[in-house]
N, C-alpha and C positions, 0 to 999 in steps of 0.2 A: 051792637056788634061792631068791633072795630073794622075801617076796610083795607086796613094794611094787611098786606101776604100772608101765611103763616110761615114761620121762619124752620126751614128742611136744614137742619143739622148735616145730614149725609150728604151734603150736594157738594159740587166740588168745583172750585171757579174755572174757569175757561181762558182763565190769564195767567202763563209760566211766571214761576216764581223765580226769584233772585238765583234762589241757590242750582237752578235746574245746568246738568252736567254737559257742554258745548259736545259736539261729535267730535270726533275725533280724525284727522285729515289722513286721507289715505297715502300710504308711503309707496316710492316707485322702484319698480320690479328689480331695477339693478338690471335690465336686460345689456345694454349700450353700455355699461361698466364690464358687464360680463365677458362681451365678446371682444372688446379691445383689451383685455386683458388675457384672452386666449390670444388671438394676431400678438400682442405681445411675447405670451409665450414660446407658439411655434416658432416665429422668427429666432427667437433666443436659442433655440433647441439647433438652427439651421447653423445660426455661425458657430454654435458650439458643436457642430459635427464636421464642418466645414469653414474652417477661420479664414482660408485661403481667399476667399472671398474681399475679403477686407483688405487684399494688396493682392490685384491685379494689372501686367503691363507695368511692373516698377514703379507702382503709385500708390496712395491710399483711397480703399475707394467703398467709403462707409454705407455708399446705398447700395451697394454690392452690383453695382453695373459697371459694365466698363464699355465704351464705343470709340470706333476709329474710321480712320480711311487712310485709303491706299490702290497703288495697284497692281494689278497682275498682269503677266507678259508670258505671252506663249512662243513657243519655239516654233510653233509657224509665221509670227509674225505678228498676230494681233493683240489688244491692248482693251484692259476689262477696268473700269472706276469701280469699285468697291465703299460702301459703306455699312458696317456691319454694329451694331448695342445687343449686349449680350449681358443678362445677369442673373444673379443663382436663383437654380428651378425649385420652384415650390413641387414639381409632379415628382413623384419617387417611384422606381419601380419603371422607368419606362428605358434605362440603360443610357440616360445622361444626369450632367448635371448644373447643365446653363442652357439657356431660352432665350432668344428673343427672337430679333428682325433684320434684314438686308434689305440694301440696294444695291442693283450689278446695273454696270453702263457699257455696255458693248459699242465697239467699235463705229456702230452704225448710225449711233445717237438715244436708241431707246433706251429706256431704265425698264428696269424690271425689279417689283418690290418680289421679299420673301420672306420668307420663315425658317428660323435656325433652331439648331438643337446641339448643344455641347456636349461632350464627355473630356472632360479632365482629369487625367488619370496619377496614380502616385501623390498629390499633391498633399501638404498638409498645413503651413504657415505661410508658405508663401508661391502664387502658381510659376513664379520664375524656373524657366528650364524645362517646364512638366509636358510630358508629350499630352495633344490636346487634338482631339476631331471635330471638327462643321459641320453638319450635315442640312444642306441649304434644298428646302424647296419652293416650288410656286404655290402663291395661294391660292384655294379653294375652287375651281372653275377654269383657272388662269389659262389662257390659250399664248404660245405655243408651253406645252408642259415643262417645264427643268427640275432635273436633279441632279447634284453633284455635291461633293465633300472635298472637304481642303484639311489638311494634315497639319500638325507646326508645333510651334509651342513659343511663349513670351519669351524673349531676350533681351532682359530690359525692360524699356518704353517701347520697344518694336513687336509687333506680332509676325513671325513668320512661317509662313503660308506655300503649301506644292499641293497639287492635284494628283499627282499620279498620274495624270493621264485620264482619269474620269471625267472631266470635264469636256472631254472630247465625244460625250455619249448624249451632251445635249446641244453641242454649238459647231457649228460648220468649221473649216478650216480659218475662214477670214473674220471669225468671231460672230457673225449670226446667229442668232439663238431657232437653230432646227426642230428644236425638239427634246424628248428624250426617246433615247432608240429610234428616233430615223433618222433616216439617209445614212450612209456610211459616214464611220469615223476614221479621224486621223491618225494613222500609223505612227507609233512611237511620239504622238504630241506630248508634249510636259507643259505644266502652263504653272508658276509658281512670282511670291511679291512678296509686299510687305504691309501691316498697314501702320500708320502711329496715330497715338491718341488725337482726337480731335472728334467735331461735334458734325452732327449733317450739315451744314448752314455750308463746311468747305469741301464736301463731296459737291452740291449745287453747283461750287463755283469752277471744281476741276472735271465737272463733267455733266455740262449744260447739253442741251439740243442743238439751241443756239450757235453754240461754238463750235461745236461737232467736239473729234475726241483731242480736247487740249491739254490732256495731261501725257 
């Protein structure tokens, strides 16, 4: 009897052959294509309902913001820095259609950061001329509280700016900021400016602490 193996026909080696078919690499979801191609679209859908966007303050202004400084001057006498960036709202439904931010410098020295909310009205190619509302508050916590709105509408490179007299519902006669709704306001106050394009870097410089009010 020979003592080699007996040889099993049916057996089946344990080593892949040549021809054996590689996997196949998994392909990626498209998630990160998907959604920058929506932000793409919405936005697209934004200047085409709103092209005005694109020329604010007599300028062209492709990332749809527009910021300035300036200031306001009351007819009692005092004197407010302004810095205001403003550009078109993504929120709908809420009765504007610009957002952003402020700085107010009151007479005293402080700043006071806020939050804006536009309605631009009429407007369709270009916002030159369009009557246009502020609506400026404190943020979230903020002590002492302000609310006030400024009226106007672009002239050009100039934005211009009246209160109506509202403004007299959060800041004393001498421009301290009281409140809103305390202490009594000032009878028949107007408090109205201007502001022109420019960046915060020169609101800093026309209405430091430092300096007090040097604009």
């Amino acid at each position: 009897m020979s003592g080699a193996p007996p040889n099993f026909p049916s057996m089946v080696s344990a080593t892949p052959t040549a021809s054996a078919t590689p996997l196949k690499k998994r392909r990626g979801c498209g998630c990160l294509g998907s959604v920058g191609g929506a932000m793409v679209f919405v936005l697209a859908v934004m200047i085409f309902l709103n092209p005005w966007a694109l020329r604010m303050g007599g300028r062209w202004t492709p990332a749809l913001t527009w910021h300035g400084v300036g200031k306001l001057q009351s007819t009692n006498g005092a004197s407010y820095g302004l810095f205001m960036e403003v550009t078109l709202s993504s929120r709908r439904g809420r009765g504007h259609n610009l957002q952003g931010t402020a700085k107010l410098c009151i007479p005293q020295g402080e700043i006071f950061p806020l939050t804006v909310d536009g309605y631009l009205q009429r407007a369709w190619l270009d916002a030159d001329g369009k009557p246009v509302t502020f609506y400026f508050r404190s943020l979230k916590g903020a002590q002492p509280r302000l609310n006030f709105s400024l009226f106007g509408s672009w002239q050009g490179q100039m934005l211009l700016l009246d209160d109506k007299g509202n403004m007299a519902m959060s800041f004393a006669a001498d421009g301290r900021a009281k409140g809103y709704l305390n202490g009594a306001n000032s009878p028949k106050e107007d408090t109205a400016g201007t502001l022109h394009y420019a960046t915060e870097s020169e609101f800093t410089a026309v209405c430091s602490t430092k300096s007090g009010n040097s604009f």
